[in-house]
C-alpha positions in Angstrom: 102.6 104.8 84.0 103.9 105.9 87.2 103.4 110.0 88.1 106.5 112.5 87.4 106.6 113.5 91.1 109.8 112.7 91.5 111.8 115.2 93.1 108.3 117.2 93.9 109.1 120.2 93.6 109.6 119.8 89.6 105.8 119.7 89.8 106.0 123.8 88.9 109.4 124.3 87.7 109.1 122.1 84.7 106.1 123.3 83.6 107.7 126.6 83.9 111.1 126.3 82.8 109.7 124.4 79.3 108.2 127.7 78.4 111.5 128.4 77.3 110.6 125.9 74.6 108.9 128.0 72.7 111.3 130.1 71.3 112.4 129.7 67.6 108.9 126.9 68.0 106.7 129.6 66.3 107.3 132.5 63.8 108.8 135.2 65.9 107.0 138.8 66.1 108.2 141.8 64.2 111.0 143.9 66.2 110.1 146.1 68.9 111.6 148.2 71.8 112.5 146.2 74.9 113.2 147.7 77.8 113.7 146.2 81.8 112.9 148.5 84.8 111.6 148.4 88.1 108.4 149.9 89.3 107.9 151.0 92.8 105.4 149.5 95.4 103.8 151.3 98.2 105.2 149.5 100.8 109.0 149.9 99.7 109.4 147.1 97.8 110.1 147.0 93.9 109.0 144.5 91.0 111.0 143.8 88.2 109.4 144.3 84.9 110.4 143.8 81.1 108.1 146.5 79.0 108.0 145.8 74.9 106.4 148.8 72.9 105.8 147.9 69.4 107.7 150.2 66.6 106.5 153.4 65.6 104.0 155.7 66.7 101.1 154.9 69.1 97.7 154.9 67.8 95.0 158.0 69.0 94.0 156.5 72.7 97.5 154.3 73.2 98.4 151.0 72.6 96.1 147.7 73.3 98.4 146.3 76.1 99.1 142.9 77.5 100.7 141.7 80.9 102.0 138.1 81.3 102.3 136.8 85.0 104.5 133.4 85.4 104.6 130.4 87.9 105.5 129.7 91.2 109.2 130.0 91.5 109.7 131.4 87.8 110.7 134.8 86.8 109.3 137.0 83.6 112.2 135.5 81.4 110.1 132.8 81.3 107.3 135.0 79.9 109.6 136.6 77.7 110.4 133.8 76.1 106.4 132.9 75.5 106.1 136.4 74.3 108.5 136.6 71.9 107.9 132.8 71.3 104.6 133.0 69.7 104.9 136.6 68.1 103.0 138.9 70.5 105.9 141.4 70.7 106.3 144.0 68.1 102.9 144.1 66.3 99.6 145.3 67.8 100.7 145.4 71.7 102.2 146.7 74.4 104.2 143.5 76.6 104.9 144.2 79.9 105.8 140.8 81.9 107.2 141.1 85.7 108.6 139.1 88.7 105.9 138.3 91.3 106.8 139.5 94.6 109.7 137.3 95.9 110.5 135.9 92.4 113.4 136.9 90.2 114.4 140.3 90.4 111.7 141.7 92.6 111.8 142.6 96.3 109.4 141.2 99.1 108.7 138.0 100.5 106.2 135.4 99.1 102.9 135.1 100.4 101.3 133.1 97.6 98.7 135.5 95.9 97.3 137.0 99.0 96.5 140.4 99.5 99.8 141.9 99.0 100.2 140.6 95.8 96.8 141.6 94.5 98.1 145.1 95.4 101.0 144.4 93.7 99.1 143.7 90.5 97.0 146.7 90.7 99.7 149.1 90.5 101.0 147.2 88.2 98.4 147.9 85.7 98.1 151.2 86.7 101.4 152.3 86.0 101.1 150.8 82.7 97.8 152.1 82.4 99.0 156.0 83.1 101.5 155.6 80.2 100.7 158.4 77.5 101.5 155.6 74.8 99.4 153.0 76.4 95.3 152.6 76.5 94.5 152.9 79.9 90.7 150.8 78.8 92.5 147.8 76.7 94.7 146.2 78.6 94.7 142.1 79.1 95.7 139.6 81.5 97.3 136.2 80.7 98.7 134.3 83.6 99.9 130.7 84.0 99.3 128.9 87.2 100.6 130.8 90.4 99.9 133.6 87.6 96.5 132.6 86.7 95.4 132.8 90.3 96.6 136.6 90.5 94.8 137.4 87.4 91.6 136.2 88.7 92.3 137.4 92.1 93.3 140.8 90.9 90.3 140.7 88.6 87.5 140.2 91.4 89.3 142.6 93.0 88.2 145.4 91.0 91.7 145.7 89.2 89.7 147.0 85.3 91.5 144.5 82.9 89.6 144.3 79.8 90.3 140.8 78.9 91.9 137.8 81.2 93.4 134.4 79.7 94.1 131.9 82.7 96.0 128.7 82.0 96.2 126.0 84.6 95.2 127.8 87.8 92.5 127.7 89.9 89.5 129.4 91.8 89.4 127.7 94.7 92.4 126.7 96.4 91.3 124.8 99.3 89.6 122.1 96.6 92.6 122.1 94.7 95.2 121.7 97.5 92.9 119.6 99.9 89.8 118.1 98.0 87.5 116.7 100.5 89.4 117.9 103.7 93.0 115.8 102.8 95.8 117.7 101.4 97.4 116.8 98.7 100.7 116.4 100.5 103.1 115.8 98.0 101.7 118.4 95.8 101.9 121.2 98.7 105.0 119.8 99.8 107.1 120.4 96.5 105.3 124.1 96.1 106.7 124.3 99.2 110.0 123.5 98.7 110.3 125.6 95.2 110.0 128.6 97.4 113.7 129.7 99.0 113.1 130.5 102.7 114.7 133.7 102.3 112.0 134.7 100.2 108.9 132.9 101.7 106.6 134.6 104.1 107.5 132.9 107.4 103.5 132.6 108.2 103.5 129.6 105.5 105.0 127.4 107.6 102.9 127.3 110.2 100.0 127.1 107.6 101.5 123.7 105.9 102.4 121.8 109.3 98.2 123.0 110.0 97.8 121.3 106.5 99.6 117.8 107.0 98.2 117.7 110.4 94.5 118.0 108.8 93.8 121.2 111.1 91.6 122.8 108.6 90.9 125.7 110.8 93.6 127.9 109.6 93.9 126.8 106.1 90.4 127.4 104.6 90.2 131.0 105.8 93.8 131.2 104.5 92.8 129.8 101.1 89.7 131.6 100.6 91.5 135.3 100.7 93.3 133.6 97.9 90.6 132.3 95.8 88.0 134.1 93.3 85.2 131.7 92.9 82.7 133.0 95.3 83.1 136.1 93.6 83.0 135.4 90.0 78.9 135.2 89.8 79.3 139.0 89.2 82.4 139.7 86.8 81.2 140.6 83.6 84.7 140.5 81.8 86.0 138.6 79.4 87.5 135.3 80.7 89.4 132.3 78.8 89.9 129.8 80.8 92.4 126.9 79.7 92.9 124.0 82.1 94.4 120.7 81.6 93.1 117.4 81.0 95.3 115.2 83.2 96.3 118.2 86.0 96.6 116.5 89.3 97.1 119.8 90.7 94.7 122.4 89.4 91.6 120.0 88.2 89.0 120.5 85.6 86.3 121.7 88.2 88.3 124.6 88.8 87.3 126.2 85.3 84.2 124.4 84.9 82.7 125.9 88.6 84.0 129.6 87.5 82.3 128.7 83.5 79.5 128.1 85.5 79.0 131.3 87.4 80.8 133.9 85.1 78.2 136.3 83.3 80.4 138.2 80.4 81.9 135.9 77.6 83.8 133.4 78.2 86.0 130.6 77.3 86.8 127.0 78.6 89.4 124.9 76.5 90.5 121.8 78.2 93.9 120.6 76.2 96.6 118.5 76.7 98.6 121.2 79.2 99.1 121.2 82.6 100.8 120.7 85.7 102.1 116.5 86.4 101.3 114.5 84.5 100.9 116.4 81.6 103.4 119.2 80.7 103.6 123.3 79.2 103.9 123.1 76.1 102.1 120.7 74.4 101.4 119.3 71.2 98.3 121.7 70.9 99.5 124.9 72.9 99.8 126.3 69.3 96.1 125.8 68.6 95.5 127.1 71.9 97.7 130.3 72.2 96.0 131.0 68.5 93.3 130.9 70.2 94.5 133.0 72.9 95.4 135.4 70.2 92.3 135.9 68.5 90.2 136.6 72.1 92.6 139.6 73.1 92.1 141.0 69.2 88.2 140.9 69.5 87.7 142.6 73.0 91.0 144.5 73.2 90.8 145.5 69.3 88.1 144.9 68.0 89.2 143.0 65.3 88.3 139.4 64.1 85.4 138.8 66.7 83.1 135.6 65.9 80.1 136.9 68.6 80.0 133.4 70.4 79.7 134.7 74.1 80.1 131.0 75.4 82.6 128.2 74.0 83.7 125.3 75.6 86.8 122.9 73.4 87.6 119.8 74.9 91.1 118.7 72.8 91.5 114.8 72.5 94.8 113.2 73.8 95.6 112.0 69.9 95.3 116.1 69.1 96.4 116.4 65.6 94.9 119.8 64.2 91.6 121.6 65.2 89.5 121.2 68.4 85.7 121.5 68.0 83.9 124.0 70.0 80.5 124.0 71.8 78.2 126.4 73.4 77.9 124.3 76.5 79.7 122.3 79.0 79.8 118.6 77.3 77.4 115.9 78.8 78.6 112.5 80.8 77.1 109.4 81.9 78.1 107.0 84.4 79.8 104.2 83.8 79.2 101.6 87.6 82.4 98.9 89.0 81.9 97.5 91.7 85.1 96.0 93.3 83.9 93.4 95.6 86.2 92.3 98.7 86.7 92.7 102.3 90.7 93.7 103.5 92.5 94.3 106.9 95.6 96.1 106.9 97.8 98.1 108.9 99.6 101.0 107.7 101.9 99.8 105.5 99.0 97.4 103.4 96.8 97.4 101.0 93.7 96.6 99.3 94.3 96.1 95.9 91.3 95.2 93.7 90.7 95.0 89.8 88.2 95.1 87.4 87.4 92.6 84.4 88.2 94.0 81.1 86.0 96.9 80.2 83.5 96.0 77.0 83.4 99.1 76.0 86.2 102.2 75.8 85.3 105.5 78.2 86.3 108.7 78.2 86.5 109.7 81.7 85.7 113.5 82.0 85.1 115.0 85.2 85.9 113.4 89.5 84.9 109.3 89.8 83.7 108.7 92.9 84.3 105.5 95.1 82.0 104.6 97.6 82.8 101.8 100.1 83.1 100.7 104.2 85.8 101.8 106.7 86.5 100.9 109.8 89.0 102.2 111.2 90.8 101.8 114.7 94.2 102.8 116.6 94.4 106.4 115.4 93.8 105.4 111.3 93.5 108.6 110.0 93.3 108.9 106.2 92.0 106.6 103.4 93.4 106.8 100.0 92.3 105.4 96.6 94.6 105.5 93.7 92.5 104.5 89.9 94.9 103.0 87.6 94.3 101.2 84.6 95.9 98.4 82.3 95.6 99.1 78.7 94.9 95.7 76.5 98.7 96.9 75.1 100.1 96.7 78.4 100.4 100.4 79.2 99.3 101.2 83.1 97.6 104.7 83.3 97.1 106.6 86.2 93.6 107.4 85.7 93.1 109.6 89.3 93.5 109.6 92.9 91.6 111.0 95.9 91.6 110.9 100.1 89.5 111.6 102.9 90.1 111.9 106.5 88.9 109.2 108.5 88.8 108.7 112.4 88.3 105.9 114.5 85.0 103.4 114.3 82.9 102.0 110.9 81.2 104.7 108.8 80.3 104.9 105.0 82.7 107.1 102.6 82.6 108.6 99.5 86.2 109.3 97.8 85.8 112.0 95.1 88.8 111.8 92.7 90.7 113.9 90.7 88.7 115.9 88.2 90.4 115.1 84.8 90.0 113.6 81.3 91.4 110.8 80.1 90.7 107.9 77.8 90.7 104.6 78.5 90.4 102.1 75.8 87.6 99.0 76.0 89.2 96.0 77.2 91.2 97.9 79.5 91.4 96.5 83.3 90.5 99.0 86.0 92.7 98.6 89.2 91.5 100.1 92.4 94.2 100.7 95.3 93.0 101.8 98.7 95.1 102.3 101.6 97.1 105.1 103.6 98.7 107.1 101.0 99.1 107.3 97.1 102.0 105.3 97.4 101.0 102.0 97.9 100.3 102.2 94.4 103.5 102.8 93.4 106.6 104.3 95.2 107.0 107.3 92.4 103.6 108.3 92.7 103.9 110.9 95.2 100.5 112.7 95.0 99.5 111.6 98.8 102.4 111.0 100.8 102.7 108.6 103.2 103.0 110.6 106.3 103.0 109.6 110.1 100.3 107.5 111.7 100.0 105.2 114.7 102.0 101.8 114.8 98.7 100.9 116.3 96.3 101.9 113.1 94.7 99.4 111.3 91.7 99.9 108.8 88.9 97.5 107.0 87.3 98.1 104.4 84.5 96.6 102.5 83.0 96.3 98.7 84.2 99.6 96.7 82.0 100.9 94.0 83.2 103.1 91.3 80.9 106.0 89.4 83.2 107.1 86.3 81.6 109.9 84.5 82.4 109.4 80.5 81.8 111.2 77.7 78.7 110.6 75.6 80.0 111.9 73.1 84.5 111.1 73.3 86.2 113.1 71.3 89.6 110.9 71.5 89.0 108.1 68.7 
């Protein structure tokens, strides 16, 4: 199965734009008063908001409110749809969902979660917050993606929400967009693009030429102003994390590291969702926004509370009704393949290796790691390695992928993949790619472009060996 990467820069808008999906998908909410206004920022600039206030009067204190933030490149009508979608208009809350800063109908320029936009957030909740009919002590977070990293930013921040949900984001931005020191070119590249440059601070270009060049210098200080996970160790909030399975752009670790080091409850789901190759919605979003549901009524409410302080859910890819929950992160073991060989080739080539047919099925769940010999010479810079596999049915999965810089002479590497889940049945055939970029695997997978090197570059490498961590216990049958 080659990867939907194709144009790139429906990497974010589909996930997005399908959203509007949900509406008519789910029983709708009871009426309620919409209303669309602006609300003033400090530094001139306005954000476009959409407020629902449920009918009737407010309860002693105010409403319980929620605030939805959207993707990269989308707009609240997006989150209106959701909203509406799934019934969380008109009942027990007050909705407010708003255009990001250099999205929709809002003013500014785009600086992808930074600083600005953390202010940005913070007034946001506290102009909803100094409402007479809204609770200035219950109101929630739920943001998807670009969204997700505001909530979290905004929450280590010190901004007082009493409940976050996060869906597809991350915590650490430099792993996700350049595990191991290699950007994720394609990735970055359509994120990019999805951004008008009318509306995109101009200091991000600079910072993605520094990215495809591999000068790291300005990008991790860059990225860690935009990430919350050295921070988390002391929030004490309520946190539902949701992340996807197969998300080659916001992995598994990125909720499993934050699970880690959060100390107030929290939640981990890892469901069919996501960014490429999977897709919002999916065939359990419904069990998950449920879900979603009942954690803003227990700390927000009050109301329908179970007292687990720690879950983890782990949906299987043939989801057909309820997930089971756990107190802990689930246990792996290693499964070894070793992928004997020695290849030259220049930048165009290829090592191609593959596996005999596995005698048992896995469950991959968390980053495989390949370990093998490079040596590299006439300015090779990179080394890609692309995991694939053939199903006994024929099917080809794209299991993961992962890079690391490389520079001239013979040294040992270790690749770390993608952190994901997926299944693998026994008898499948695991195919290991190495070379330049992701596609020399296949032209349409576009994960790790295949961007300028030396005509003089060549590259050797040795024996690969592959760790895959697998479920002890799968949960896909």
């Amino acid at each position: 199965m080659a990867l939907p990467f194709r144009p790139v820069v429906k990497v974010m808008l589909a996930v997005l734009a399908a959203a509007l999906v949900l509406v008519g998908g789910e029983a709708a909410g009871s009426t309620a008063a919409k209303q669309d206004l602006s609300i003033p920022m400090d530094d001139g600039a306005s954000i476009a908001a959409t407020l629902y206030l449920p009918d009737g009067s407010a309860p002693s204190g105010g409403w319980p409110a929620l605030v939805f933030l959207h993707g990269l490149s989308g707009n609240r009508q997006q989150m209106n749809a959701l909203v509406e979608g799934y019934g969380l208009t008109g009942q027990s809350y007050a909705v407010l969902t708003f255009d990001a800063r250099g999205h929709g109908e809002s003013g500014g320029l785009v600086g992808i979660d930074g600083p600005r936009e953390v202010a940005d957030t913070r007034a946001v909740h506290d102009w909803l917050a100094a409402r007479p009919d809204v609770s200035d002590t219950k109101i929630g977070a739920w943001g998807i993606s670009y969204g997700g990293g505001a909530v979290f930013n905004s929450l280590v921040a010190g901004v007082p929400w009493a409940a976050v949900v996060t869906v597809e984001t991350w915590t650490d931005l430099f792993t996700a967009l350049a595990p191991q020191g290699l950007v994720k070119s394609g990735l970055v590249a359509g994120l990019a693009s999805s951004i008008p440059d009318t509306r995109r601070d101009p200091t991000l270009a600079a910072l993605t030429l520094a990215a495809f060049a591999g000068d790291t210098t300005s990008v991790r200080p860059w990225a860690a102003a935009r990430s919350s996970i050295s921070k988390l160790g002391s929030v004490t909030t309520p946190v539902f994390m949701a992340q996807g399975r197969r998300d080659f752009l916001f992995g598994i670790d990125q909720g499993t590291r934050a699970f880690e080091r959060l100390r107030g409850p929290k939640v981990l789901y890892v469901g069919l969702h996501g960014h490429a190759p999977s897709t919002f919605p999916a065939a359990d979003t419904g069990f998950l926004m449920a879900k979603v549901r009942a954690w803003f009524d227990c700390y927000l409410r009050a109301a329908g509370c179970d007292g687990a302080q720690s879950s983890v859910y782990v949906a299987p890819e043939d989801f057909s009704g309820p997930v089971a929950r756990r107190g802990t992160l689930p246990p792996v073991s290693p499964t070894f393949v070793t992928f004997p060989g020695v290849t030259t080739f220049a930048r165009s080539g290829k090592a191609v290796r593959t596996s005999a047919p596995l005698r048992k099925a896995i469950e991959v769940y968390g980053a495989p790691t390949v370990q093998t010999t490079i040596a590299a010479s006439g300015g090779w810079s990179r080394l890609v390695a692309v995991l694939t596999a053939r199903t006994p049915a024929g099917k080809e999965i794209v299991v993961s992928a992962g890079g690391v810089p490389t520079t001239n002479g013979a040294r040992k590497v270790t690749i770390q993949l993608l952190n994901q889940a997926t299944f693998v049945p026994k008898g499948s055939r695991l195919t290991l790619t190495l070379a330049s970029s992701s596609t020399a695997q296949s032209t349409s997978n576009l994960l790790y472009l295949d961007l300028p090197m030396a005509a003089s570059a060549r590259a050797r490498v040795g024996t690969a060996v592959l760790k895959l961590p697998g479920l002890r216990t799968p949960v896909t049958k």
